[in-house]
Every structure is written in structure tokens, then in C-alpha cells.
C-alpha positions as CSV (number, residue, x, y, z in Angstrom):
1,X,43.5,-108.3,-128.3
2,X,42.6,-105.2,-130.1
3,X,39.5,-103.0,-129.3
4,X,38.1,-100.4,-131.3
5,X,38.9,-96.6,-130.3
6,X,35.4,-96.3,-129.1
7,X,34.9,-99.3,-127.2
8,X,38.7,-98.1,-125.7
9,X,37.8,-95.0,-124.2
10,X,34.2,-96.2,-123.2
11,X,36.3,-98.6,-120.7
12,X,39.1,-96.4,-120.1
13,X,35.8,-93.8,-118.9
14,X,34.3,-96.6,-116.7
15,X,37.1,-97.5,-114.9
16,X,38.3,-93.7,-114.3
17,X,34.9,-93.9,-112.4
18,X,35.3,-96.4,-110.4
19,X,36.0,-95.1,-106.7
20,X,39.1,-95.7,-105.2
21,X,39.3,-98.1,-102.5
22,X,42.4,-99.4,-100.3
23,X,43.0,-103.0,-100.1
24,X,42.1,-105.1,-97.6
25,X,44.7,-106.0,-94.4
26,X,46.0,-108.9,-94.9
27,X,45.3,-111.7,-92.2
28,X,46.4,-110.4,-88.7
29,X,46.8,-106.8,-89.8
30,X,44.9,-103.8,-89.3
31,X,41.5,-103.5,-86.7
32,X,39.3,-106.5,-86.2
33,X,35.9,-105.2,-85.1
34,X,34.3,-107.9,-82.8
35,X,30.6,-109.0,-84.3
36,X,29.2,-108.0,-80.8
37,X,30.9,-104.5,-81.0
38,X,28.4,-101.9,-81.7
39,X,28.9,-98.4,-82.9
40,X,26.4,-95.8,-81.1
41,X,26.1,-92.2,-82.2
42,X,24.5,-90.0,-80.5
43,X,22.8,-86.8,-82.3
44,X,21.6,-83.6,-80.3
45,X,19.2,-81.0,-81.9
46,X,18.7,-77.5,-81.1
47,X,15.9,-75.6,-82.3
48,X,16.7,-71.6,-81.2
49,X,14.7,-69.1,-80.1
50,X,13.5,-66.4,-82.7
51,X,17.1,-64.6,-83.9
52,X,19.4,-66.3,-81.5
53,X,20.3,-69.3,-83.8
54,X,23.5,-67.3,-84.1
55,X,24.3,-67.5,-80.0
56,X,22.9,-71.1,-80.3
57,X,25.9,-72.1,-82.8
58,X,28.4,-70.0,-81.0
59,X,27.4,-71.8,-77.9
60,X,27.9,-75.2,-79.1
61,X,31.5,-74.7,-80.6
62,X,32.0,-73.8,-76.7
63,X,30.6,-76.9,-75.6
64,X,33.0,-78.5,-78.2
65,X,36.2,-76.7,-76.9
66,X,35.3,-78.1,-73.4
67,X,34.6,-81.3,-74.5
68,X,38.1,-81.4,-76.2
69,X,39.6,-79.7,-72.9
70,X,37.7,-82.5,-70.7
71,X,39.3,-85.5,-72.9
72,X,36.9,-85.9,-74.9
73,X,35.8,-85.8,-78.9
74,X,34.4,-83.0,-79.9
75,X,32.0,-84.3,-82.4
76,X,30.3,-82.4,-85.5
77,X,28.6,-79.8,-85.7
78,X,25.7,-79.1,-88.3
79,X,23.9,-76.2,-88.9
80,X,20.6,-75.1,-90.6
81,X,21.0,-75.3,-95.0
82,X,18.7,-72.5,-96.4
83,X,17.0,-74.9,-98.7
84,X,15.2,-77.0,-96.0
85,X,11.7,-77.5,-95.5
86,X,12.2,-75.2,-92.0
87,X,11.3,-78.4,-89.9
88,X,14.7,-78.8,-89.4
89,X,16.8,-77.5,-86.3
90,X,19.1,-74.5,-86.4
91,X,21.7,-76.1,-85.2
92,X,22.7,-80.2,-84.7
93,X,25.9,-81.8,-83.0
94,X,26.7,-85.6,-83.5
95,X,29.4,-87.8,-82.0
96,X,30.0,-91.2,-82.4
97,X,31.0,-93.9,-79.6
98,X,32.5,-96.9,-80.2
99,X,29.9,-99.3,-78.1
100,X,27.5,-98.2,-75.0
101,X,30.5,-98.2,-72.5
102,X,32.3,-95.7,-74.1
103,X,29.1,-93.3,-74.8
104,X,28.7,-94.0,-70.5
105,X,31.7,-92.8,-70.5
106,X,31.2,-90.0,-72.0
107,X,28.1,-89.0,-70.2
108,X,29.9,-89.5,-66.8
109,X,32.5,-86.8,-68.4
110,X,30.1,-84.5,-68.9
111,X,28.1,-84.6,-65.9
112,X,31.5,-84.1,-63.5
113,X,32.3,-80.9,-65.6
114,X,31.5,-77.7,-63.9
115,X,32.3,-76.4,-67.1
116,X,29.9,-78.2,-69.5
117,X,26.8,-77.8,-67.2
118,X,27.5,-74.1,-67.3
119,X,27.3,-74.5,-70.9
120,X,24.2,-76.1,-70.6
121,X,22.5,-73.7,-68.6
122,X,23.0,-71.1,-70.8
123,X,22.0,-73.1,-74.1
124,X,18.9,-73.7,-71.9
125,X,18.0,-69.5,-72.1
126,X,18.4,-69.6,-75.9
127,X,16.3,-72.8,-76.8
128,X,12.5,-73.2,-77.3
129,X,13.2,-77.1,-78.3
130,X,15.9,-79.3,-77.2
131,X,16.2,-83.4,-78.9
132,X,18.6,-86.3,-78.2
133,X,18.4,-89.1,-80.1
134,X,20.6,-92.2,-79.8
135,X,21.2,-95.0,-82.6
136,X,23.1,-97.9,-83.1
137,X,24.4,-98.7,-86.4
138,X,23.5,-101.9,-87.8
139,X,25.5,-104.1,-89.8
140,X,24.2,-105.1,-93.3
């Protein structure tokens, strides 16, 4: 079959767009996610005092290092973009769990760590809002 140069590259553009995807696992390879497995992330907010967003974000990549040190992920931190409407918080840090047991888990970690609770005292002294939010992802 022959196609006109035109309606060659017009194709030859279209597929070059296409994103690149790996095959699927064959039968009995790969993960199998159980329908009843549900993924929970769990997204923290900080909202800093007047000039100490700085010592805010230094102060979570601490809490990070002793998450790592403690076992555990160290999640993702986000800060502030300069184009936001300002409603937004200096500083974020999200971590996902793989169902509620392991986010437990997690929490119990946390709570036995001298180390993190000294963490969050201090973040305490350079906060004026503090917000935790916890979502499970839904299939669709």
C-alpha cells in the first residue's frame, strides 16, 4: 500500500507521540494487586511562621533522614511554587502506604522514636498551622 508523503509523516508524527508503555506480564508474572488491597497516602501540610519557611523545610528533610534511619520511607517533600494563589502551605510531605496495616505501621514507628518526636517538637515552634490528611486511592 502506498501513502502520500503527507499523509506518511502525519502518521509517522502521531505515533512518535504516542507514550511509551511496557507490556503487560504475562500470566503468573510480575505483582498481582489483590481487589481488596488499598493504597493509602498520607499528606502532611505545614504552614510556617512569618520568615521561617526556610527552618520549616530544613526541618522536614531531618524528619526524612530519621525516617530512613528508623526503617522507614522517607516520602516526598513539596515546597511552596511562587505562582500560587498563597493559600497554599510552605512546605508539604507525602508518603504512600500500601493498605492501612502498613500506614499503622508506620505510625507505631514513629511514635517509638525518641528521635522523630524531637523533630516534632521543634516543627511545633516554627508552625502557626499544622494539616494531615489521609486518602485512599480508588480504582477506576
Amino acid at each position: 500500500m502506498e501513502f502520500p508523503r503527507r499523509r506518511f509523516l502525519h502518521l509517522a508524527a502521531g505515533t512518535a507521540a504516542l507514550p511509551v508503555v511496557p507490556p503487560a506480564p504475562a500470566l503468573g508474572q510480575g505483582t498481582i494487586i489483590p481487589t481488596n488491597a488499598t493504597m493509602i497516602v498520607e499528606r502532611t501540610q505545614y504552614f510556617a511562621k512569618p520568615g521561617l519557611a526556610a527552618d520549616v523545610l530544613d526541618l522536614r528533610r531531618k524528619a526524612c533522614a530519621v525516617r530512613l534511619s528508623i526503617g522507614l520511607p522517607a516520602g516526598e517533600i513539596f515546597v511552596k511554587h511562587p505562582s500560587g494563589d498563597g493559600s497554599e502551605p510552605d512546605v508539604a510531605w507525602q508518603c504512600n502506604f500500601g493498605d492501612a496495616a502498613a500506614r499503622e505501621a508506620d505510625l507505631a514507628a514513629r511514635a517509638a522514636s525518641a528521635a522523630f518526636e524531637s523533630v516534632r517538637v521543634q516543627m511545633r515552634k516554627l508552625l502557626t498551622r499544622f494539616e494531615r490528611q489521609v486518602f485512599s486511592i480508588a480504582a477506576f
